[in-house]
C-alpha positions as CSV (number, residue, x, y, z in Angstrom):
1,X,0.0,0.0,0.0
2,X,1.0,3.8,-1.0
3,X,2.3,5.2,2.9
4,X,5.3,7.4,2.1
5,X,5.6,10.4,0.8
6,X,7.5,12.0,-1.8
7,X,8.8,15.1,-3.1
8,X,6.4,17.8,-4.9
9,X,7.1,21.0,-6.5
10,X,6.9,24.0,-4.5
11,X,3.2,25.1,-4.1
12,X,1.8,22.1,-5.1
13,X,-0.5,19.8,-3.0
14,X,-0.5,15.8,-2.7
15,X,-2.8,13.6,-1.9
16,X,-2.5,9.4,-1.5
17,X,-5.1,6.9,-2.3
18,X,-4.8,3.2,-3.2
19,X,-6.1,3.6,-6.7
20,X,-6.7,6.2,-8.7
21,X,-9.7,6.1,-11.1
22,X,-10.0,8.4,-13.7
23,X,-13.8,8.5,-15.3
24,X,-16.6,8.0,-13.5
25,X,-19.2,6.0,-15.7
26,X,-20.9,3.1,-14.5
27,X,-17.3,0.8,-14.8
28,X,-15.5,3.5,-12.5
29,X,-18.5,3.4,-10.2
30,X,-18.2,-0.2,-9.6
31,X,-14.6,-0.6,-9.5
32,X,-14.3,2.1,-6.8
33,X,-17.4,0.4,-5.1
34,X,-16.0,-2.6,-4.7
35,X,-12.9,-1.5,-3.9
36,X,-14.2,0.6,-1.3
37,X,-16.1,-2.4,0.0
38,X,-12.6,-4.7,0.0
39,X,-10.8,-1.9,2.3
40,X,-9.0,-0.2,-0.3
41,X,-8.8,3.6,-0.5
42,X,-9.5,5.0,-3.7
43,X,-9.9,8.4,-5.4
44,X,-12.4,8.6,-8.4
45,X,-12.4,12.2,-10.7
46,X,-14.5,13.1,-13.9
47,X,-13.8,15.9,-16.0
48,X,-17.6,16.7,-16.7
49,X,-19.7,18.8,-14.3
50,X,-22.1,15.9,-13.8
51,X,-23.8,12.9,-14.3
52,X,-24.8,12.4,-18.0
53,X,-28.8,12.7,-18.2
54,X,-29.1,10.8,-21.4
55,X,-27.7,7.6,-22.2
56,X,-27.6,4.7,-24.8
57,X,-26.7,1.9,-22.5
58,X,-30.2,0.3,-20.7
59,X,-29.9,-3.6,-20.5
60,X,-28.4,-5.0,-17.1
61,X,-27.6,-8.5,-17.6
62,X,-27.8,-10.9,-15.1
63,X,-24.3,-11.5,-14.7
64,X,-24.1,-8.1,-13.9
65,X,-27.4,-8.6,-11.4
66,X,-25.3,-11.5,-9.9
67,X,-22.1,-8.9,-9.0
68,X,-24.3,-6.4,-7.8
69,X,-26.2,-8.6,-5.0
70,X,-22.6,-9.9,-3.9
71,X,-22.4,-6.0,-2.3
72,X,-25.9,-5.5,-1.4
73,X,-26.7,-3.5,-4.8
74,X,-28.8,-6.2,-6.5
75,X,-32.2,-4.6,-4.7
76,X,-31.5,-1.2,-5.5
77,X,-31.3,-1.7,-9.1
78,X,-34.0,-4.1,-9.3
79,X,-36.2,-1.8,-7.7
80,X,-35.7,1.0,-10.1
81,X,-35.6,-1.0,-13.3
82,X,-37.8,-3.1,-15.1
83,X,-37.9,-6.7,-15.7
84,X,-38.3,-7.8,-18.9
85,X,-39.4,-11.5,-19.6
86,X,-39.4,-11.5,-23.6
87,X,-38.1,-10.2,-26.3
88,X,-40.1,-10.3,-30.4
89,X,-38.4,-10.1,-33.7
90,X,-40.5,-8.2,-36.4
91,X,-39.7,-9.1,-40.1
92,X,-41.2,-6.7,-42.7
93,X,-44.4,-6.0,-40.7
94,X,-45.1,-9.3,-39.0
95,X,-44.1,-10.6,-35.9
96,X,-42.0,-13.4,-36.7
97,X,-40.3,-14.7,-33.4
98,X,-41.3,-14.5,-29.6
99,X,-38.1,-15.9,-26.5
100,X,-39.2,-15.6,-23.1
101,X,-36.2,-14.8,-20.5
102,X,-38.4,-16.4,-17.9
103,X,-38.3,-19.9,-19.4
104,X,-34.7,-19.4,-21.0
105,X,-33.0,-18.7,-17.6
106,X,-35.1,-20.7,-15.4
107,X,-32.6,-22.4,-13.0
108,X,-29.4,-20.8,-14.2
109,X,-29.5,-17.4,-12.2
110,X,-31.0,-15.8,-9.2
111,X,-31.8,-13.4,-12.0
112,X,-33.2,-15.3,-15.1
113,X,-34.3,-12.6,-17.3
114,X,-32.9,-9.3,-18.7
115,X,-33.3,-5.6,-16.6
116,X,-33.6,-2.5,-18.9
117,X,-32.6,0.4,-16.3
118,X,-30.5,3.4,-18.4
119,X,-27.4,4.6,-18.0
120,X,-27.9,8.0,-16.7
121,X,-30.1,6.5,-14.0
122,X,-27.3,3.9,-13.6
123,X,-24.8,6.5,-12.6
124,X,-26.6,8.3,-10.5
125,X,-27.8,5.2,-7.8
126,X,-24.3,3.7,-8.0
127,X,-23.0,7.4,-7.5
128,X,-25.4,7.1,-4.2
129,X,-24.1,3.8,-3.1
130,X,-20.5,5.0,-3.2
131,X,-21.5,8.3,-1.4
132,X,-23.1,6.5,1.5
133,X,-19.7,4.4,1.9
134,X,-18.0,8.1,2.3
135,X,-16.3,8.4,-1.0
136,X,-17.5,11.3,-3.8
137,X,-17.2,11.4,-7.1
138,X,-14.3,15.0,-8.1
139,X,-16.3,16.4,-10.8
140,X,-14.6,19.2,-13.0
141,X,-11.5,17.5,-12.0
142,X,-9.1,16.4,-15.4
143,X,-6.6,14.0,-15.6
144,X,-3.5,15.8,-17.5
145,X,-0.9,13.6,-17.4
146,X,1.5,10.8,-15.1
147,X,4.2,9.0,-14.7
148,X,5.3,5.9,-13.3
149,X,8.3,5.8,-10.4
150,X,9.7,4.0,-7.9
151,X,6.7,1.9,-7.4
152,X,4.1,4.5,-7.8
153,X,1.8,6.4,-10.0
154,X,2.4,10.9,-10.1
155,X,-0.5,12.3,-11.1
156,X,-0.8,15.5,-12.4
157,X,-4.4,17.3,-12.0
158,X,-6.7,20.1,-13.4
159,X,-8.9,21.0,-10.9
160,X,-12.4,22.5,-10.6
161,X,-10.9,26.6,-9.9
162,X,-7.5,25.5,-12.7
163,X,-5.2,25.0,-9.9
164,X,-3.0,21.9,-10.3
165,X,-2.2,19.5,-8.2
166,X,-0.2,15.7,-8.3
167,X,-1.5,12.8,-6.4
168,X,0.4,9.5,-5.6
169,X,-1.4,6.3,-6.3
170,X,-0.3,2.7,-6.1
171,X,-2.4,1.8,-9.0
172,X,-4.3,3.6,-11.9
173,X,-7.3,2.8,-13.4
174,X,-8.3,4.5,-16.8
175,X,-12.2,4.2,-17.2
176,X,-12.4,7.1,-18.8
177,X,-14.4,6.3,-22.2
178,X,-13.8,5.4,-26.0
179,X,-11.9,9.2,-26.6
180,X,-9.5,7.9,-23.0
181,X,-6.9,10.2,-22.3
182,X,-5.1,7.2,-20.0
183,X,-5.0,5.3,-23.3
184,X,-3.6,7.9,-25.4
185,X,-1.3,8.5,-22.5
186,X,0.0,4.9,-22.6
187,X,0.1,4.7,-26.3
188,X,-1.9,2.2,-26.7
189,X,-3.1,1.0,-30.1
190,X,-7.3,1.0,-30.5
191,X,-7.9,-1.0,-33.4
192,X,-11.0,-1.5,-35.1
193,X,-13.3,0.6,-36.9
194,X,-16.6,2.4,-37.6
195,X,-20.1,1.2,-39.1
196,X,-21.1,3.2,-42.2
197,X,-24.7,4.0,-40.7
198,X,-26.0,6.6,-38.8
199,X,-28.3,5.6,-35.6
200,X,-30.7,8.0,-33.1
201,X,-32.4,7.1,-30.0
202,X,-35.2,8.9,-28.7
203,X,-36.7,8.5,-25.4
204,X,-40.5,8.9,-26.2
205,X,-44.0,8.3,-24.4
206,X,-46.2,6.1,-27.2
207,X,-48.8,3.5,-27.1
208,X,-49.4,0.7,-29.4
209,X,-48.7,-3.3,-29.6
210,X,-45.0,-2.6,-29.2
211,X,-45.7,-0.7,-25.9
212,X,-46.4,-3.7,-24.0
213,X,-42.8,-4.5,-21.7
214,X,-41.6,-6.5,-23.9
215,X,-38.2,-5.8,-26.1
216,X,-39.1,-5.5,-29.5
217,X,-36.6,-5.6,-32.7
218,X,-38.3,-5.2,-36.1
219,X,-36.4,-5.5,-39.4
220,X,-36.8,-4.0,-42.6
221,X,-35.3,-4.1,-46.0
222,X,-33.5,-0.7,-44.9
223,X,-34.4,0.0,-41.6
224,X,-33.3,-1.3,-38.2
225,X,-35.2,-0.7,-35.2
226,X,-34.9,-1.4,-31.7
227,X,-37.8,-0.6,-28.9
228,X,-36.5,-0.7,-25.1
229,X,-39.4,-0.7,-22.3
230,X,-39.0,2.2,-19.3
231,X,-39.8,2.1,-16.3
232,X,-42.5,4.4,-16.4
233,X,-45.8,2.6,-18.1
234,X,-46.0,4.4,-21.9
235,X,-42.2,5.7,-21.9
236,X,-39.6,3.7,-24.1
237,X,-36.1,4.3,-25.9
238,X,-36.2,4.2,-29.3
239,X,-33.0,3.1,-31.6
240,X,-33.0,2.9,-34.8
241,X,-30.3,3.3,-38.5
242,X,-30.4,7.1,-40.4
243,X,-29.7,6.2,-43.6
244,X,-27.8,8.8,-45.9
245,X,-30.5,9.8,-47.7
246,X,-32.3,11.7,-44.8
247,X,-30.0,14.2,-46.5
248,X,-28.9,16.1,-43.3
249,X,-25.9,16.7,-40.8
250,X,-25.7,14.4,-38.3
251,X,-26.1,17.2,-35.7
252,X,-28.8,18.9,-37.5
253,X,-31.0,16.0,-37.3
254,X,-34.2,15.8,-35.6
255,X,-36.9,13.3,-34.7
256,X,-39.1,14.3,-37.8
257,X,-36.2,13.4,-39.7
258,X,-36.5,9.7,-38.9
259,X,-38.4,7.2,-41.2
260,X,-41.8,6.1,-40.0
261,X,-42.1,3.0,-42.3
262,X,-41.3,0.3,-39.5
263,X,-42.7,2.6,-36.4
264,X,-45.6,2.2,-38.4
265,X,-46.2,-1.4,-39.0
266,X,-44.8,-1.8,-35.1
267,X,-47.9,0.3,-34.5
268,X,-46.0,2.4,-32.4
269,X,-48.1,5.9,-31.6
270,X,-45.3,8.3,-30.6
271,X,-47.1,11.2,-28.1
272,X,-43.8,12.9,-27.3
273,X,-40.2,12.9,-27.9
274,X,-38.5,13.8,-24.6
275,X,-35.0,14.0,-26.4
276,X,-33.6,12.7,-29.2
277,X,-30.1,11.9,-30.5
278,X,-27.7,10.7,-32.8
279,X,-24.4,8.4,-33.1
280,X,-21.9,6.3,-34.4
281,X,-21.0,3.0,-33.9
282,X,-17.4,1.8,-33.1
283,X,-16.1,-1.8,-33.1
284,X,-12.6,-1.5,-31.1
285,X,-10.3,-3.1,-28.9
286,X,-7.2,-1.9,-27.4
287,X,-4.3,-3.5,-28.1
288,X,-3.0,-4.0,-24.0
289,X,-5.7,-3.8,-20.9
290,X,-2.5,-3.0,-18.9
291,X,0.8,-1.0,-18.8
292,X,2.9,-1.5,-15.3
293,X,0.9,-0.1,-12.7
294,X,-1.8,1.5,-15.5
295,X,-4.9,-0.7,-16.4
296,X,-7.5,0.1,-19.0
297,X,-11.4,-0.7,-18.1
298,X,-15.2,-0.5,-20.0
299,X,-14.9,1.7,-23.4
300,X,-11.2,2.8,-22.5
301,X,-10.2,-1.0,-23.6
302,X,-13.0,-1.8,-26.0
303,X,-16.5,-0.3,-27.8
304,X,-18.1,-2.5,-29.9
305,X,-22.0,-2.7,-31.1
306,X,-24.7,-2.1,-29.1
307,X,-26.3,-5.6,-30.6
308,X,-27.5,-7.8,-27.4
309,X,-26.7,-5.0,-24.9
310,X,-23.1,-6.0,-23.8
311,X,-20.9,-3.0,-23.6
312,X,-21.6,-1.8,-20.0
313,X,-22.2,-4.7,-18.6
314,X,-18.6,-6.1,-20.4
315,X,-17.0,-2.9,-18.6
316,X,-18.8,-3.6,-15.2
317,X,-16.9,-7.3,-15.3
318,X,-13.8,-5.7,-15.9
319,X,-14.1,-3.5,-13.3
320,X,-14.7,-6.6,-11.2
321,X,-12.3,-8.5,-12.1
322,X,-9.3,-6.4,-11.4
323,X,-11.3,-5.0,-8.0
324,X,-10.5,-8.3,-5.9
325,X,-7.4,-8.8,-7.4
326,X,-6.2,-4.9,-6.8
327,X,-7.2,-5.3,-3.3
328,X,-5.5,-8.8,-2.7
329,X,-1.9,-7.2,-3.6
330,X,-2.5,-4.1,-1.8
331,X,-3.6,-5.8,1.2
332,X,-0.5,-8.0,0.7
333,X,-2.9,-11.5,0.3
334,X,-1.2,-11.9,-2.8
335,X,2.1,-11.5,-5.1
336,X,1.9,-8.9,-7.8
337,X,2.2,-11.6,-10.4
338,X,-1.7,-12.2,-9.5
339,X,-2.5,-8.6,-11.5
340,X,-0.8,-10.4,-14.5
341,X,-4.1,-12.5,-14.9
342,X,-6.6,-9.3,-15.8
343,X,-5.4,-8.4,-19.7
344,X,-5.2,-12.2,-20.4
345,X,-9.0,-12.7,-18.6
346,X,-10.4,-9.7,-19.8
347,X,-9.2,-9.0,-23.5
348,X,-9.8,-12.8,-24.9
349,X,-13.5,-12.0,-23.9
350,X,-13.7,-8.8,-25.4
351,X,-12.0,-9.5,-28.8
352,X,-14.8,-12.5,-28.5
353,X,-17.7,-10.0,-28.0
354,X,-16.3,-7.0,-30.7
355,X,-16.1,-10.3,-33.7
356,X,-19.6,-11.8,-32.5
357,X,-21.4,-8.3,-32.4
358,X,-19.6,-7.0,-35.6
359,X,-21.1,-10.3,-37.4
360,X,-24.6,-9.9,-36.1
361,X,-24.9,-6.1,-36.4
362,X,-23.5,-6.0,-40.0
363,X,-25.8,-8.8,-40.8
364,X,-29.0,-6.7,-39.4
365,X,-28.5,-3.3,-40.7
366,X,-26.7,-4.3,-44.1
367,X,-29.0,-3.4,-47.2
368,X,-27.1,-5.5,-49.5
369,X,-29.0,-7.9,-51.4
370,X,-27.4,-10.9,-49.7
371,X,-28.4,-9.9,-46.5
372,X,-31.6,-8.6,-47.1
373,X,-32.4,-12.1,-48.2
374,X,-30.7,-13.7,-45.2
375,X,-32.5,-11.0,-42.7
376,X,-35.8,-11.0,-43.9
377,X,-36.7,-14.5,-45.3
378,X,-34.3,-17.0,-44.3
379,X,-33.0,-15.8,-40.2
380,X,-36.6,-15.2,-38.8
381,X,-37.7,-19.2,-39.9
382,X,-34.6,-20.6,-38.6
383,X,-34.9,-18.4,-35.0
384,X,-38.5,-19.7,-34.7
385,X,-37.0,-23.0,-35.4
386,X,-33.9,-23.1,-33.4
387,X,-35.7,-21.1,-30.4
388,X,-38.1,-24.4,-30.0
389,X,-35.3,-25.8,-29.0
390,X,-34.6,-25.6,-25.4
391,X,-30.8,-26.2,-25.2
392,X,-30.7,-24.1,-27.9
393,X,-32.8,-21.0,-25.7
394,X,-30.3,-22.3,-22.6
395,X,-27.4,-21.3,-24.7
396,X,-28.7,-17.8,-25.8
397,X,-30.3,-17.0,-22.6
398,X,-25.7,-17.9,-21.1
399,X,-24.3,-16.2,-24.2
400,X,-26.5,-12.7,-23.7
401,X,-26.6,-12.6,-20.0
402,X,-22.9,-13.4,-19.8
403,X,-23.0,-16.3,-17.2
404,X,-21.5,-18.1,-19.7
405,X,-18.6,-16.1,-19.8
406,X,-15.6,-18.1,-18.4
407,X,-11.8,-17.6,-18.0
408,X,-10.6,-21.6,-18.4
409,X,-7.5,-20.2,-20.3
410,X,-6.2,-18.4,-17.1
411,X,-3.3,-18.7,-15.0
412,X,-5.5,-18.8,-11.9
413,X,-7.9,-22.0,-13.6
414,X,-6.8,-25.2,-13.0
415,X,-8.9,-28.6,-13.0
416,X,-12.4,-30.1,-13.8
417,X,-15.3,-31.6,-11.3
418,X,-18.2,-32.8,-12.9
419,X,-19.0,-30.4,-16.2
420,X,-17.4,-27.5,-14.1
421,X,-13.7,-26.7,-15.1
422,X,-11.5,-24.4,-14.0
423,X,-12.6,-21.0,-14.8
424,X,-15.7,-21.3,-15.2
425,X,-18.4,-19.1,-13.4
426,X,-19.6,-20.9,-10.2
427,X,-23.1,-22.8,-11.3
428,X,-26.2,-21.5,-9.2
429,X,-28.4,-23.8,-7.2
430,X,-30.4,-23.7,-4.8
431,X,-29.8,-24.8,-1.2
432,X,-33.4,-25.4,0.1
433,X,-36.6,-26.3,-1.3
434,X,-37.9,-24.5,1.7
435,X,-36.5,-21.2,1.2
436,X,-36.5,-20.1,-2.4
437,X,-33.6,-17.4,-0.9
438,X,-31.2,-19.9,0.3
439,X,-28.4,-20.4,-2.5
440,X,-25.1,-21.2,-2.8
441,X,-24.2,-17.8,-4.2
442,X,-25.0,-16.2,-0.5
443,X,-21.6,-16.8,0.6
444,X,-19.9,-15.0,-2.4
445,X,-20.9,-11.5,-0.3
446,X,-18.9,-12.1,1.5
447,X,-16.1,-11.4,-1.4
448,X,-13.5,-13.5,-0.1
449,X,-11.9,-17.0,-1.2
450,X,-13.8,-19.7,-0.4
451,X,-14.0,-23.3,-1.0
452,X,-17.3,-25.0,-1.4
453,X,-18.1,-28.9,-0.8
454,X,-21.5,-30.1,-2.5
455,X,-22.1,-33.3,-0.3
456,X,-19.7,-34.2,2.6
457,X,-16.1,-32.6,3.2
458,X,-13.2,-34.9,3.8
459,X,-12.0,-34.2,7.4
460,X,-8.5,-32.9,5.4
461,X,-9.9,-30.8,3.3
462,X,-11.4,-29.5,7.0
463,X,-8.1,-29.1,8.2
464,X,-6.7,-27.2,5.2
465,X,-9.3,-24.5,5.3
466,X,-9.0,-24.1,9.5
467,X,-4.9,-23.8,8.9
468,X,-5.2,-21.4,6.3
469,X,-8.5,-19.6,7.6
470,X,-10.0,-20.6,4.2
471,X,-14.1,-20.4,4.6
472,X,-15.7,-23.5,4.0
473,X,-19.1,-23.7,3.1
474,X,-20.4,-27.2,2.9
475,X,-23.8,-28.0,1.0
476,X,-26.1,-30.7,1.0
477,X,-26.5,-32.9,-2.1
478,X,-29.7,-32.6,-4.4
479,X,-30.6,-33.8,-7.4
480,X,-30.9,-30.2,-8.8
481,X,-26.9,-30.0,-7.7
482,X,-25.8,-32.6,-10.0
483,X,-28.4,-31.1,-12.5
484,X,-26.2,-28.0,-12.5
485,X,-23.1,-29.7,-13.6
486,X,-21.3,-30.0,-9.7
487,X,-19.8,-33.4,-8.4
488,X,-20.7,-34.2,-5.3
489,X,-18.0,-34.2,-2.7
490,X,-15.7,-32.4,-4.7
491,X,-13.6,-29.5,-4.0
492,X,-14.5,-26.0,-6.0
493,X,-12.2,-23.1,-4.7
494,X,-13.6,-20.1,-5.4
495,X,-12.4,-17.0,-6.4
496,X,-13.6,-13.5,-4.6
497,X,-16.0,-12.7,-8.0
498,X,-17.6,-15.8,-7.6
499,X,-15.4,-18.2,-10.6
500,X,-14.3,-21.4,-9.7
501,X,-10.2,-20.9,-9.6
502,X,-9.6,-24.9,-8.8
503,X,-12.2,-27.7,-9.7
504,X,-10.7,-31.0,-8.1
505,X,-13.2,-34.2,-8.3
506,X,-11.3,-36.2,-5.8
507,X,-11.7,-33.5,-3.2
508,X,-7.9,-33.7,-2.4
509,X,-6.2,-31.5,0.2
510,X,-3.0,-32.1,-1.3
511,X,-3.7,-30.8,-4.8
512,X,-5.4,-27.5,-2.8
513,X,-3.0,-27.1,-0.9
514,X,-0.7,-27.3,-4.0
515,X,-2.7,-24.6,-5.5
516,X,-2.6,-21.9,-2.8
517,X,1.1,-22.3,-2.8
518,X,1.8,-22.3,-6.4
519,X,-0.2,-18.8,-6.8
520,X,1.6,-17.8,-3.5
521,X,-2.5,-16.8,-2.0
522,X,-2.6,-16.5,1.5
């Protein structure tokens, strides 16, 4: 941890934290939550004046759900949001394809559906929650530039009257957007590239069969849109392509400037626009997550298509991720070698996301001839075929909510028990039929390591956790257990963001112990 102090130039102030976060979007929100929450003293600064009030991120995924309700947030966004069970395809003015969250997720999460719950609003709750545990967000406050010595991060500042000032850090964490200055700072490379079209969204208050809380995606030979349900009965975001010929500046555009042909057959009545814009959509990732004691997070590292609502909820992880593992070095749990582990985690799964979004948005907004064929005769009979399949709805209901996200190609994943390997995230199940609250991810709040025992543990494995003050939590075997993939009496050590570092089917001592000392944890 940063406790010495160092030399400044004359006139200039210092201040210390554990980590300093530049950018306060909803990935710098978490990270400094979390890390607030693991004991680690952070700073957090924005350059803007306040809280955006409009936003084009609104889906919150259940993995997300999942890492909220392991510090206490779960309730708080749930409450504010709104559920949404289903989501309809619309081909060329018929509906053509109905998936219910509900029946897709049944069993796999706490939270087996999709939360639409915007950005701004977001921001502002999480900004609450990190207020209440006595750390405020520096608004007007700008990152200018930093340097790297003797073990420590400089910081230069712009602050809210244009006074500078440098701060020491142990760590710094650029979340600070697609246009990052932390980025640019560490020369890091941001391939990629942008989509041709032109997209708005519009917040609006309509009526109609589209107005119902459902999702609702209708396709047209040149027209893409997207409807979001609001909280607020009648309100909804609206996103949708510009093409070209609307014959205007992007900034000069206005809602009457938008085509009407698939608003229409949606039957979508639009009362009132309560704000309208306009964008561009990036596919990028950065060429390094990390740069000695630097890291990149969220849209710093990686934008991509806003197809199956992934890009905060991908930032959010990261922001995770390197939380417990930030803390376990500072706090001196860990070597430094452990921070090794975020680029390799974190930047497979988001070159993964940018090539699987780049393929399905290009298909559903290209008007070439091709793929107006694919898109409006041939996709929407194979969806209503495939989604009648239920592995097949089990698979989309993982891929989009992002439980199925795993890290089995880490340094910190090691062995398999029963269809869980090493890596993956740790399956849900219930722990009594009695109590539909009691689960097996009620521990994880506790965000510590922990090994968990689905049957009986062996009295070594007993004796390892007591030595090395290692919670155990022991469960009782169920049918729905095996169900989920565990083995029963095995050994699952498990990581403080709830994946399953070591998966050992003969519930051995020796080969945990063997892992605790290889990774140096204590």
């Amino acid at each position: 941890m940063v406790t010495t102090a160092v030399d400044y130039p004359t006139g200039e102030a210092k201040r210390i934290a554990d980590v300093f976060i530049a950018g306060a979007g909803p990935t710098g929100l978490v990270l400094a939550l979390w890390l607030t929450r693991l004991g680690v003293r952070v700073r957090i600064v924005d350059k803007t004046a306040e809280p955006g009030t409009t936003s084009r991120a609104l889906a919150v995924q259940a993995r997300t759900l999942e890492l909220y309700s392991q510090i206490g947030v779960a309730e708080a966004v749930l409450k504010r949001g709104r559920t949404v069970v289903a989501a309809n395809l619309w081909v060329a003015g018929k509906k053509a394809a109905r998936a219910v969250f509900g029946d897709m997720g049944a069993g796999l999460s706490p939270f087996p559906y999709a939360l639409i719950f915007p950005q701004d609003e977001h921001e502002r709750l999480l900004i609450d929650c990190l207020s209440e545990a006595g750390v405020a967000v520096e608004r007007r406050t700008e990152l200018l530039g930093f340097e790297e010595a003797d073990g420590r991060m400089l910081l230069r500042l712009k602050r809210p009257d244009g006074a500078s000032e440098v701060c020491e850090a142990a760590y710094l964490a650029g979340c600070d957007g697609a246009h990052s200055a932390v980025r640019e700072a560490l020369k890091m490379g941001f391939p990629g590239g942008t989509y041709a079209h032109l997209f708005y969204v519009a917040d609006v208050e309509a009526s109609g069969d589209a107005m119902n809380g459902d999702v609702h995606v209708g396709l047209d030979k040149a027209d893409f849109l997207a409807v979001f349900p609001l909280k607020e009965e009648g309100r909804a975001r609206l996103v949708g392509t510009v093409r070209e010929e609307s014959g205007h500046e992007s900034d000069r555009l206005a809602w009457n400037d938008v085509s009407r042909r698939v608003i229409e057959w949606m039957h979508i009545d639009v009362a009132r626009v309560n704000w309208f814009s306009t964008y561009r959509v990036h596919h990028r990732v950065a060429d390094h997550f990390r740069k000695g004691r630097a890291f990149l997070l969220g849209d710093a590292a990686h934008i991509h298509s806003p197809v199956g609502g992934q890009g905060m909820n991908t930032g959010i992880g990261d922001a995770v991720n390197l939380a417990w593992k930030l803390a376990a070095v500072l706090h001196e749990r860990a070597k430094a070698s452990l921070l090794d582990s975020y680029e390799p985690e974190r930047i497979a799964f988001a070159r993964r996301l940018v090539a699987t979004t780049d393929q399905a948005f290009t298909g559903v907004t290209s008007s070439g001839p091709i793929a107006r064929l694919i898109r409006l005769h041939i996709a929407p009979n194979l969806i209503r075929a495939l989604f009648a399949l239920k592995a097949v709805r089990r698979f989309m209901f993982r891929t989009v909510s992002q439980t199925g996200v795993n890290y089995r190609g880490s340094s910190l994943s090691e062995g398999r028990a029963g269809a869980v390997h090493g890596g993956d995230r740790l399956p849900w199940v219930q722990t009594d039929r009695n109590r539909g609250d009691a689960d097996n991810f009620a521990p994880l709040r506790s965000l510590n390591w922990q090994v968990h025992v689905y049957g009986d543990a062996a009295p070594e494995i007993q004796a390892v956790c007591g030595v090395r003050k290692l919670p155990l939590h022991v469960f009782p075997w169920r049918r729905e257990t095996g169900r989920a993939g565990l083995r029963r009496n095995a050994v699952y050590l498990v990581r403080p963001d709830g994946y399953v570092a070591l998966a050992d089917g003969e519930g051995s001592a020796t080969v945990l112990t063997s892992y605790l000392d290889a990774r140096k944890l204590a």
